[in-house]
Z-matrix of the N, CA and C atoms (Angstrom, degrees):
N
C 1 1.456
C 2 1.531 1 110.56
N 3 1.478 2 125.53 1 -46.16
C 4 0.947 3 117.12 2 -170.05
C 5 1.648 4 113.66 3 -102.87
N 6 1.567 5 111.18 4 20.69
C 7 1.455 6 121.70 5 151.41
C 8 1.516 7 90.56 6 -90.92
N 9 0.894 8 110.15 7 -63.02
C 10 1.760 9 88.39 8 -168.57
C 11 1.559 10 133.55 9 -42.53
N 12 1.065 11 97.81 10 -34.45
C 13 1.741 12 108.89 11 170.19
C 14 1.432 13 98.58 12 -59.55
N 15 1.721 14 117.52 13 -60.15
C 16 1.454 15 107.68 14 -148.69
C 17 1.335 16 109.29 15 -63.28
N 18 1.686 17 121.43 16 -19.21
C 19 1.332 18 123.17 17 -168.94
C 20 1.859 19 94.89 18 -90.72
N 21 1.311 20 124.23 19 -1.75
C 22 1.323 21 108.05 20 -169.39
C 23 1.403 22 89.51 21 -81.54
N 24 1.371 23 110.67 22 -60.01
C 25 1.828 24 137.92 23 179.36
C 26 1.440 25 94.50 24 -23.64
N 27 1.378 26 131.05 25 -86.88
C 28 1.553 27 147.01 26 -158.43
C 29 1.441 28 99.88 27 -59.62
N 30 1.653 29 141.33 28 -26.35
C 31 1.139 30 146.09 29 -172.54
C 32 2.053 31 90.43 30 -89.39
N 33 1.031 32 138.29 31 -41.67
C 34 1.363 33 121.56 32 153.40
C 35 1.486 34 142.11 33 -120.59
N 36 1.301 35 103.18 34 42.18
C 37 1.304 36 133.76 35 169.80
C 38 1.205 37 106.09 36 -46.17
N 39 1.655 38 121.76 37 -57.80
C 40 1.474 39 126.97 38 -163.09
C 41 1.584 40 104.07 39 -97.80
N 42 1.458 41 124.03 40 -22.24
C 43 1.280 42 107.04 41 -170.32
C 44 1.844 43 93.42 42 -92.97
N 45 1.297 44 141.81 43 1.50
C 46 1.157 45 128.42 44 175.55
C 47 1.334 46 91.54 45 -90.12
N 48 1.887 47 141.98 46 -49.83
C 49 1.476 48 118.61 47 -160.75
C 50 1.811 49 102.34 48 -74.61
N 51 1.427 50 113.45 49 -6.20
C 52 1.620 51 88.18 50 162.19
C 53 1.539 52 135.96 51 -121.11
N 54 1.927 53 93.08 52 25.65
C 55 1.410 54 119.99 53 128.10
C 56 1.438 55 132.19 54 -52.94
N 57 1.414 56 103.16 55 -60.33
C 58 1.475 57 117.59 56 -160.75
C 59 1.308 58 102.84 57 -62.22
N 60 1.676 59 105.67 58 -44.50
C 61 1.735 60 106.26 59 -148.80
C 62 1.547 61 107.03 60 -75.81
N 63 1.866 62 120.12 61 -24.20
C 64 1.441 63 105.56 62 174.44
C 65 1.475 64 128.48 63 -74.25
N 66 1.891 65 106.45 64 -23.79
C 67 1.246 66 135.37 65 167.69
C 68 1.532 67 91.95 66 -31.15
N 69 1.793 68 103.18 67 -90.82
C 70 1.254 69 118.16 68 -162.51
C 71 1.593 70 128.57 69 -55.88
N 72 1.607 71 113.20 70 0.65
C 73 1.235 72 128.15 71 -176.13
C 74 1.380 73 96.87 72 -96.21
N 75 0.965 74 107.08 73 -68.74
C 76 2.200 75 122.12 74 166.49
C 77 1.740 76 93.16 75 -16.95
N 78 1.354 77 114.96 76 -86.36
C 79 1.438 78 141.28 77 -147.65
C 80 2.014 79 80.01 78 -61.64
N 81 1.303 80 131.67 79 -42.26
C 82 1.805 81 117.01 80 -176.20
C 83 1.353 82 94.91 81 -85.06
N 84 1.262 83 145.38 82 23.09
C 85 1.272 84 132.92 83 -163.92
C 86 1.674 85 139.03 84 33.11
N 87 1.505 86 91.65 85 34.03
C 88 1.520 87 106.99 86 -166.56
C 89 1.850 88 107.01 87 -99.84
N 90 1.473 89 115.00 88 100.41
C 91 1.176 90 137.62 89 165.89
C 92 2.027 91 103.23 90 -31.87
N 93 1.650 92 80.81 91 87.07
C 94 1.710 93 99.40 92 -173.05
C 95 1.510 94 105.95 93 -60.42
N 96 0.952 95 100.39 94 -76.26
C 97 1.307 96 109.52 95 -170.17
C 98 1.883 97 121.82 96 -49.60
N 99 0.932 98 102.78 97 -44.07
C 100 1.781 99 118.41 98 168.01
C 101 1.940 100 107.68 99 -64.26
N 102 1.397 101 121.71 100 -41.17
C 103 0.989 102 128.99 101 174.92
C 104 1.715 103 102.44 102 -70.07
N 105 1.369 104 132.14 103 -27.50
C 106 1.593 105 139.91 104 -153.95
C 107 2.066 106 93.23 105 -86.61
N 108 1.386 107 115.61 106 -41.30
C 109 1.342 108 156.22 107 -159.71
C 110 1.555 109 93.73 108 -73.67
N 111 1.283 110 119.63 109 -78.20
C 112 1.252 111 134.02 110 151.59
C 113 1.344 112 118.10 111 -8.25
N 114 1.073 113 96.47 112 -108.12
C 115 1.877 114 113.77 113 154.06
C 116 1.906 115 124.58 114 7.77
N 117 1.190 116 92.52 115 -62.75
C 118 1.104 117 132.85 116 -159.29
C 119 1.535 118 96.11 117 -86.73
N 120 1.340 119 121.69 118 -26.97
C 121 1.670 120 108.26 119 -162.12
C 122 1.536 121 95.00 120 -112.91
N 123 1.675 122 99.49 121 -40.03
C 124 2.012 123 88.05 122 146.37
C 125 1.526 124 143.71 123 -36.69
N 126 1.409 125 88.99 124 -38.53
C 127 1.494 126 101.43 125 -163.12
C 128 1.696 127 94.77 126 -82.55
N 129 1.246 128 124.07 127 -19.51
C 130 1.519 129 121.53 128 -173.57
C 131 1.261 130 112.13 129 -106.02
N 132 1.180 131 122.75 130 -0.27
C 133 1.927 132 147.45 131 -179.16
C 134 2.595 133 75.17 132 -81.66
N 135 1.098 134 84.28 133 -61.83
C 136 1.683 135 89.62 134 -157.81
C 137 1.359 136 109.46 135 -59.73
N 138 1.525 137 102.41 136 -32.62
C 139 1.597 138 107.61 137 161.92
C 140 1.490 139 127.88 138 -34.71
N 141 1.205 140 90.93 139 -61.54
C 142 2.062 141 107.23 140 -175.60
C 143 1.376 142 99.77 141 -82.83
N 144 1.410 143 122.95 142 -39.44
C 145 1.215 144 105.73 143 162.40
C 146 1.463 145 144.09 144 -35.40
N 147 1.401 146 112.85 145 -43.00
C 148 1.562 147 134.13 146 179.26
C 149 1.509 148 106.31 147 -110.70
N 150 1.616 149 123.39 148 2.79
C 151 1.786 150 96.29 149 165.10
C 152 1.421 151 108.98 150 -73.06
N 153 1.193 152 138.44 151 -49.55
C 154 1.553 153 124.95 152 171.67
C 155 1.439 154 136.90 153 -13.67
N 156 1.728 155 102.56 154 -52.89
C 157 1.443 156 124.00 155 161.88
C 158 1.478 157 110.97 156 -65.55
N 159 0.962 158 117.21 157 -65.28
C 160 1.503 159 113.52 158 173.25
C 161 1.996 160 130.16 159 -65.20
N 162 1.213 161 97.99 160 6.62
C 163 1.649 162 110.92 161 167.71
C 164 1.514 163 103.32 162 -103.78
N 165 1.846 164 125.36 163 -26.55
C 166 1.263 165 110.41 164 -162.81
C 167 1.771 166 79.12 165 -88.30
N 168 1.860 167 128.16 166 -42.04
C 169 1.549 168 95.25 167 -164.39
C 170 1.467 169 115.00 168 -60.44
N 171 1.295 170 125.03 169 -29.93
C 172 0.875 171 118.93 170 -149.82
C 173 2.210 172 121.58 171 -81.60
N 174 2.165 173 88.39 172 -22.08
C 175 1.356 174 88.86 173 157.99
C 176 1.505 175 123.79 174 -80.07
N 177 1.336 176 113.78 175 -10.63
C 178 2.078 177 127.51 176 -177.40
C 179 1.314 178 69.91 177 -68.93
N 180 1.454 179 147.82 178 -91.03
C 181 1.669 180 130.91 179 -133.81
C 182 0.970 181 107.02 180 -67.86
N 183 1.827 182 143.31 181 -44.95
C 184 1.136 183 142.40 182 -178.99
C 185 1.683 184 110.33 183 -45.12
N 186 1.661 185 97.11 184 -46.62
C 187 1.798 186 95.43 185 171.02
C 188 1.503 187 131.39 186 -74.24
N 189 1.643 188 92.17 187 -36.87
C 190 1.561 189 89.60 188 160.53
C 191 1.683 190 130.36 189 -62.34
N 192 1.571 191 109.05 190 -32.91
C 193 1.668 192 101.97 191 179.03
C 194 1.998 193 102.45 192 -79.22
N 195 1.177 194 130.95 193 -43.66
C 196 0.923 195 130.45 194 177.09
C 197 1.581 196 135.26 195 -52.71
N 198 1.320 197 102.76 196 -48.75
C 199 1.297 198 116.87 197 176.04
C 200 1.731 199 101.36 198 -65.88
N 201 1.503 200 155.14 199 -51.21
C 202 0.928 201 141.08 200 154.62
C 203 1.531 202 101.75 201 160.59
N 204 1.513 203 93.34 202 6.12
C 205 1.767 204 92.70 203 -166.19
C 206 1.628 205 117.09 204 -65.63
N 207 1.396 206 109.62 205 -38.53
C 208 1.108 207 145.72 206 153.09
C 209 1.974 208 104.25 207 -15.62
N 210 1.297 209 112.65 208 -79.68
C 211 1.391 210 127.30 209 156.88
C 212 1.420 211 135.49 210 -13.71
N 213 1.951 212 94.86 211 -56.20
C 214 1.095 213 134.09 212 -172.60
C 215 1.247 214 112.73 213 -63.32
N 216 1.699 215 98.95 214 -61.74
C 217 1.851 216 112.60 215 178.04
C 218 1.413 217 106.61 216 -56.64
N 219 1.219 218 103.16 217 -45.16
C 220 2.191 219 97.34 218 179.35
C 221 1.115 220 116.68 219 -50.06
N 222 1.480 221 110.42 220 -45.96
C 223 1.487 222 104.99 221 -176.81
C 224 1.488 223 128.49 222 -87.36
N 225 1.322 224 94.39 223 8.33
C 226 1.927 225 109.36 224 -177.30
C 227 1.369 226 118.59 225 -92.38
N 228 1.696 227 84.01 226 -32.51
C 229 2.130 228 100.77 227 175.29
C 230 1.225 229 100.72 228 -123.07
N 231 1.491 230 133.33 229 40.47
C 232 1.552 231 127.33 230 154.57
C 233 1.618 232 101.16 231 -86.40
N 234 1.464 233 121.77 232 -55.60
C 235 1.531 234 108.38 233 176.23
C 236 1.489 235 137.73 234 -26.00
N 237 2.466 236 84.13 235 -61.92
C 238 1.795 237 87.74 236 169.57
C 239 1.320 238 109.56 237 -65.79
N 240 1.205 239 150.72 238 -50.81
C 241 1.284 240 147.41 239 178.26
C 242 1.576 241 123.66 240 -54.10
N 243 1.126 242 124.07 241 -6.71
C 244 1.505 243 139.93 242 152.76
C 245 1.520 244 102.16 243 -74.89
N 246 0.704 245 122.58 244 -61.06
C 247 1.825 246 120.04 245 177.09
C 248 1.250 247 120.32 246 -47.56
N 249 1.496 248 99.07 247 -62.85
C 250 1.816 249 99.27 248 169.35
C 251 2.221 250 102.90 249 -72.90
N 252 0.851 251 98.03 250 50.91
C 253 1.498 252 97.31 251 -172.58
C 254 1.526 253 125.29 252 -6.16
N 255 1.113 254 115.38 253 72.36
C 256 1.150 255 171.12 254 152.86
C 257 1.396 256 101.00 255 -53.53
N 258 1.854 257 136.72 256 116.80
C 259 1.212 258 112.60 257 -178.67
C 260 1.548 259 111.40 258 -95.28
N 261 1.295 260 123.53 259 136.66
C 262 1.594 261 121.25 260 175.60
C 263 1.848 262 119.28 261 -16.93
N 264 1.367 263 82.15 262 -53.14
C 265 1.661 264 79.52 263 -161.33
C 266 1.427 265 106.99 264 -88.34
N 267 1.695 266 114.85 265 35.57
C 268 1.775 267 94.87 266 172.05
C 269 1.594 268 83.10 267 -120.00
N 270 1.501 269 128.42 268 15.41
C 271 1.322 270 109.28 269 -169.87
C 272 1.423 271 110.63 270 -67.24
N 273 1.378 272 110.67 271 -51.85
C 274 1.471 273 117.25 272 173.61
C 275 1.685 274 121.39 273 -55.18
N 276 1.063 275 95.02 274 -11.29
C 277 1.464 276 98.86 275 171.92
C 278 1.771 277 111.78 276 -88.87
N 279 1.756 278 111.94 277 -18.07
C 280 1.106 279 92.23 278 -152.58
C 281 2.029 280 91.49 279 -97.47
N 282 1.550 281 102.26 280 1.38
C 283 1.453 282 130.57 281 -159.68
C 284 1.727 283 98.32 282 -79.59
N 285 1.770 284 97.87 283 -36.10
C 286 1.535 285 100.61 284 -162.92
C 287 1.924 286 119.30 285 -100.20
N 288 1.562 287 81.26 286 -39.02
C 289 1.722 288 82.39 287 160.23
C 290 1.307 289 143.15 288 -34.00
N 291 1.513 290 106.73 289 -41.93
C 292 2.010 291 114.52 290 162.15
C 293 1.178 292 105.49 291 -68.70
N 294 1.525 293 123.42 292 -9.38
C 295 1.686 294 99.80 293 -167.86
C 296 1.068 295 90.26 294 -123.47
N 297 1.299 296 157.32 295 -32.82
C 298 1.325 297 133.92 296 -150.20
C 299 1.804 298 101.43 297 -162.98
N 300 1.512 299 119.95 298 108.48
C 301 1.674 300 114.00 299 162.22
C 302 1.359 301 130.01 300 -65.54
N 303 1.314 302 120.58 301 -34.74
C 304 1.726 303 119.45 302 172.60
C 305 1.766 304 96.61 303 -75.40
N 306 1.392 305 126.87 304 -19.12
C 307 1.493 306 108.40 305 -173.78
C 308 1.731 307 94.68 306 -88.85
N 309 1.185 308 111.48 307 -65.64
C 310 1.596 309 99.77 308 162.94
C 311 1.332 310 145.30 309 -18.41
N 312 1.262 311 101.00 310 -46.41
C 313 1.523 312 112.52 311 176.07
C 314 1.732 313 124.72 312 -76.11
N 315 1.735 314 93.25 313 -31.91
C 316 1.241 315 110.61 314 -179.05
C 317 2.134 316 95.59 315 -61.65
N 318 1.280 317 91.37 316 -59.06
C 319 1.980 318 101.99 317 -179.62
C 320 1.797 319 101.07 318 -31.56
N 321 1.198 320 83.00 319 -48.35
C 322 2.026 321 77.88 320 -154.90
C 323 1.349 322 99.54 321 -69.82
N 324 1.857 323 127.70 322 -27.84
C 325 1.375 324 120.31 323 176.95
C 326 1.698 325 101.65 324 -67.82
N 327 1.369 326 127.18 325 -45.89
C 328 1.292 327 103.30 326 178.56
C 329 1.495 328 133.58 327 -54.64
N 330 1.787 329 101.86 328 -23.12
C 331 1.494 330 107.55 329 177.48
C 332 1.422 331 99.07 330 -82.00
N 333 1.330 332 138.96 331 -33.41
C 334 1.219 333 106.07 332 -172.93
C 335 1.716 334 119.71 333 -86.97
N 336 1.173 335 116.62 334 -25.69
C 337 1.540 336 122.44 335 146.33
C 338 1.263 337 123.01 336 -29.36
N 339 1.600 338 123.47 337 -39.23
C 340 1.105 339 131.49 338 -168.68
C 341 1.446 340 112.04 339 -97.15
N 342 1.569 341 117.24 340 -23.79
C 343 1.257 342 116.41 341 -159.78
C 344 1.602 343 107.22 342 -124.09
N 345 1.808 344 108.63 343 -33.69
C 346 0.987 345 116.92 344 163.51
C 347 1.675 346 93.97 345 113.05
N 348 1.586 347 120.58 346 130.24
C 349 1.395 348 128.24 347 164.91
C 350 1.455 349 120.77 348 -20.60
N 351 1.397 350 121.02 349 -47.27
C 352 1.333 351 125.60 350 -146.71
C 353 1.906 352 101.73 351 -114.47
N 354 1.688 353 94.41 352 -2.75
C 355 1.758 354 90.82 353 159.24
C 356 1.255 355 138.95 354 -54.99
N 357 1.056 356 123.23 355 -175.22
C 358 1.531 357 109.71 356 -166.04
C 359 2.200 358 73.56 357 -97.55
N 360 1.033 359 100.04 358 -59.99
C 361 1.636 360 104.61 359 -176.48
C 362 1.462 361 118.53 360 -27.03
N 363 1.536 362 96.74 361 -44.73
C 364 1.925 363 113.96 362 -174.78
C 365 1.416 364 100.28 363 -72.25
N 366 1.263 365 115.17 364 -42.98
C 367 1.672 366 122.01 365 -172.68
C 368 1.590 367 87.63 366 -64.44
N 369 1.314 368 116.27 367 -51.52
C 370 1.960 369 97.65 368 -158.06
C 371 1.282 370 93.18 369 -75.85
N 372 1.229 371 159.30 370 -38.96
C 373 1.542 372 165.96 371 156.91
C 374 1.400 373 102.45 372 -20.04
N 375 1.063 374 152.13 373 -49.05
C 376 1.112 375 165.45 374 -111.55
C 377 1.284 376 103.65 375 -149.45
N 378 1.150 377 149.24 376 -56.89
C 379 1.053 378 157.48 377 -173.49
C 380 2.143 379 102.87 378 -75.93
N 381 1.273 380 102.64 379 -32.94
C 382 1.182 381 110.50 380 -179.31
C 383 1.582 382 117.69 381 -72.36
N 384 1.545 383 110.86 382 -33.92
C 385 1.341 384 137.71 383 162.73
C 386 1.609 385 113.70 384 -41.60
N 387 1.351 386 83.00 385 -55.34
C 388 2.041 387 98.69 386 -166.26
C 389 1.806 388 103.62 387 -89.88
N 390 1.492 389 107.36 388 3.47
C 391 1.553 390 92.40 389 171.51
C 392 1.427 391 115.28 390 -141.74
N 393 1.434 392 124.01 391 10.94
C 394 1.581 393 129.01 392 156.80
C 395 1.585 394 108.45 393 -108.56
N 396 0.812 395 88.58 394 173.44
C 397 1.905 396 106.27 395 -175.48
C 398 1.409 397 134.55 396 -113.04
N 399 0.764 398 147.87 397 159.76
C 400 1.733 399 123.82 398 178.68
C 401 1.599 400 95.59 399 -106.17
N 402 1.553 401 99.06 400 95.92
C 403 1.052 402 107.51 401 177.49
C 404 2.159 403 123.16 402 -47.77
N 405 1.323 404 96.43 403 -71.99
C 406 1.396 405 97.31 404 -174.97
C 407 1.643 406 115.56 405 -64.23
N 408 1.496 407 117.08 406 7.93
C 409 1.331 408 112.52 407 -179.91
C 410 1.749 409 100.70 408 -92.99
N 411 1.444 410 90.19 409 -27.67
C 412 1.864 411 98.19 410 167.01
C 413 0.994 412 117.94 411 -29.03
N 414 2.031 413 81.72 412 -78.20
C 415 2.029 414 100.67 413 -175.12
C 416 1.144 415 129.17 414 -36.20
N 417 1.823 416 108.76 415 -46.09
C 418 1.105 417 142.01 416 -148.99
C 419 1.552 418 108.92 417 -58.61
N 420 1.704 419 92.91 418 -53.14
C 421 1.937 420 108.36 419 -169.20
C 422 1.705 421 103.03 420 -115.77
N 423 1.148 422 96.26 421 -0.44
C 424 2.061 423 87.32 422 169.70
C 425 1.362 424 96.87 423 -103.50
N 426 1.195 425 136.40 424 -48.99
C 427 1.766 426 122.54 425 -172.15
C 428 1.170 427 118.99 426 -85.56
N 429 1.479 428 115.61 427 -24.60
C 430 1.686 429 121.98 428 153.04
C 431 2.013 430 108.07 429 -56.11
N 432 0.993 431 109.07 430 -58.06
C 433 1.368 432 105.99 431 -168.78
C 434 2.054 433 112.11 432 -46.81
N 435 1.627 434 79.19 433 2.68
C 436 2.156 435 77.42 434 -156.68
C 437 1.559 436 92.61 435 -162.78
N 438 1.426 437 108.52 436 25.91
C 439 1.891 438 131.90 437 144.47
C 440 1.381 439 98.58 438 37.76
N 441 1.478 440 96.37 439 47.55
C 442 2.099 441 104.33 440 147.90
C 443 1.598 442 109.17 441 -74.81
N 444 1.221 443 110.41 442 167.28
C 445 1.533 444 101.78 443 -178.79
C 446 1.497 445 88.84 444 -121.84
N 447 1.671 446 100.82 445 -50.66
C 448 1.636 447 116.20 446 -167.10
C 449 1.492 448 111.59 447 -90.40
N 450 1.497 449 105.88 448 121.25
C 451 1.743 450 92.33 449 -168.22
C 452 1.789 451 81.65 450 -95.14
N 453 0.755 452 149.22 451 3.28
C 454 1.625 453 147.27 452 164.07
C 455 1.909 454 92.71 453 75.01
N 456 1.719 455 107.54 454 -106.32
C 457 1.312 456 111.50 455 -170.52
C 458 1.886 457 104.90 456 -88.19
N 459 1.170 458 127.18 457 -17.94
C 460 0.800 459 149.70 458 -133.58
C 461 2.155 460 89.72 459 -63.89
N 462 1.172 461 98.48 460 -66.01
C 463 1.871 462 108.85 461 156.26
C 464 1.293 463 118.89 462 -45.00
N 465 0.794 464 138.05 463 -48.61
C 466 1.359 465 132.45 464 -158.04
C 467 1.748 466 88.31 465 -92.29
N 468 1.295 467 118.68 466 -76.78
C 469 1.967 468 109.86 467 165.27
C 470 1.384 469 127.25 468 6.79
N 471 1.636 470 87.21 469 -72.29
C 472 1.449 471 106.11 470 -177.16
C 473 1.767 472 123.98 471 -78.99
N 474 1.426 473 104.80 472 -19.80
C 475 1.439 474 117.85 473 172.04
C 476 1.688 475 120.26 474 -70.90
N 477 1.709 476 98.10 475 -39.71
C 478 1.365 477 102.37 476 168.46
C 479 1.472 478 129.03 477 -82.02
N 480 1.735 479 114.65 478 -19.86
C 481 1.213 480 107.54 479 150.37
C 482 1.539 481 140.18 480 -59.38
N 483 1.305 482 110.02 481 -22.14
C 484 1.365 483 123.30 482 175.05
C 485 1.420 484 109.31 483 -85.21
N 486 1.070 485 118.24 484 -26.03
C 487 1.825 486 120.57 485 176.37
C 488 1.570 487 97.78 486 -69.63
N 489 1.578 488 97.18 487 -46.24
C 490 1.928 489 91.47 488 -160.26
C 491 1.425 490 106.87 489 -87.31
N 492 1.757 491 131.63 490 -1.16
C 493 1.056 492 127.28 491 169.13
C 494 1.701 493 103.59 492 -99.48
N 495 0.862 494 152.11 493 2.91
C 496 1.551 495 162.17 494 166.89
C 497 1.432 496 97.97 495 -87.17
N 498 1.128 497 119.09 496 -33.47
C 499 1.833 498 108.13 497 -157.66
C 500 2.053 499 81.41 498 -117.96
N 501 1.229 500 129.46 499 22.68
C 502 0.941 501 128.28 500 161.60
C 503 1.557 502 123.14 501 -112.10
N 504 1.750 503 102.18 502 -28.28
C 505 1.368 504 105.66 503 170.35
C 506 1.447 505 112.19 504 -78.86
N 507 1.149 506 123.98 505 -24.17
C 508 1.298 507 134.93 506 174.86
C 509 1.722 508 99.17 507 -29.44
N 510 1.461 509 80.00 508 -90.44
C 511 1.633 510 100.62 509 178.59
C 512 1.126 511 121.19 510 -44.47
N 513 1.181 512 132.24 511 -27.20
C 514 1.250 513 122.70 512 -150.96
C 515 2.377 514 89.92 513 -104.75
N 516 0.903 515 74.44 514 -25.41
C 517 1.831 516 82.53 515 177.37
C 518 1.511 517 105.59 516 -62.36
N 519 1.757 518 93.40 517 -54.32
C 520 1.722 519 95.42 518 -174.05
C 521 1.555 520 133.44 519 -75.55
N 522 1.780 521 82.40 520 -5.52
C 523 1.856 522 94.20 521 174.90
C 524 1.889 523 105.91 522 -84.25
N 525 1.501 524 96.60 523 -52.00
C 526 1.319 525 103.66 524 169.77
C 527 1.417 526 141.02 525 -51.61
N 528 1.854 527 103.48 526 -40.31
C 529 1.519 528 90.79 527 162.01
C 530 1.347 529 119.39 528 -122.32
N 531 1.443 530 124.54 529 49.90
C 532 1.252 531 119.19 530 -170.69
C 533 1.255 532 108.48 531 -134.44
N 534 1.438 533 115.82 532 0.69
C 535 1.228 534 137.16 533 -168.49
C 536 1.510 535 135.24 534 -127.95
């Protein structure tokens, strides 16, 4: 019974809030549609605004995975990351996540293809996904969208949250399923 509801609910979840929302615009006397128009021509002003930023990150990663640097960093922090046992093959995963989510995501589908969902590897892959951020894609289209140049702490913040939530799922995977 109460699967059935939840699937009735989620089947018009979206067509009641874009019921509700012209209702409730009507009922404040707020010129919906002209305000929707608005909105909308903002939102594409911010568009062109931030492809620039988002063409230069996106050739920095193309050069960074290509050129070999990419390679380089794995194998520079696979040692320290062998110590803190750390498994080899999430380094590059943990390298790509600040920079790029479709390249990230693509990593963790090869690890779990490779290792299988229910690995301890796939579990930390996955878990690593759902608790760092892509940091510089942040910077990239929120301070571009609103022409910061200097993110001040804003990198380094967000860089160390992703170190200390990566080196938290770690652990927290290997306490959880290894034990």
């Amino acid at each position: 019974m109460l699967t059935e509801l939840s699937e009735q609910l989620s089947v018009w979840a979206i067509p009641a809030v874009l019921l509700i929302i012209p209702i409730v615009g009507y009922l404040r006397k707020v010129k919906v549609y002209e305000a929707f128009i608005e909105g909308a021509a903002e939102g594409f002003q911010t568009a062109i605004r931030i492809i620039p930023c988002l063409v230069a990150m996106l050739v920095a990663i193309s050069i960074f995975r290509a050129s070999g640097a990419m390679d380089a960093c794995v194998a520079l922090l696979a040692p320290l990351l062998d110590v803190l046992g750390v498994p080899a093959d999430l380094v590059p995963l943990a390298i790509m996540r600040p920079l790029s989510g479709s390249g990230s995501l693509g990593m963790a589908t090869e690890i779990l293809n490779t290792y299988g969902p229910d690995s301890l590897v796939g579990r930390i892959a996955s878990t690593v996904l759902a608790s760092t951020d892509t940091t510089f894609y942040v910077l990239t289209v929120y301070f571009g969208a609103v022409s910061i140049s200097n993110p001040r702490y804003a990198l380094l913040v967000g860089l160390s949250g992703d170190i200390a939530s990566f080196l938290l799922a770690v652990y927290l995977c290997q306490y959880l399923f290894t034990n």
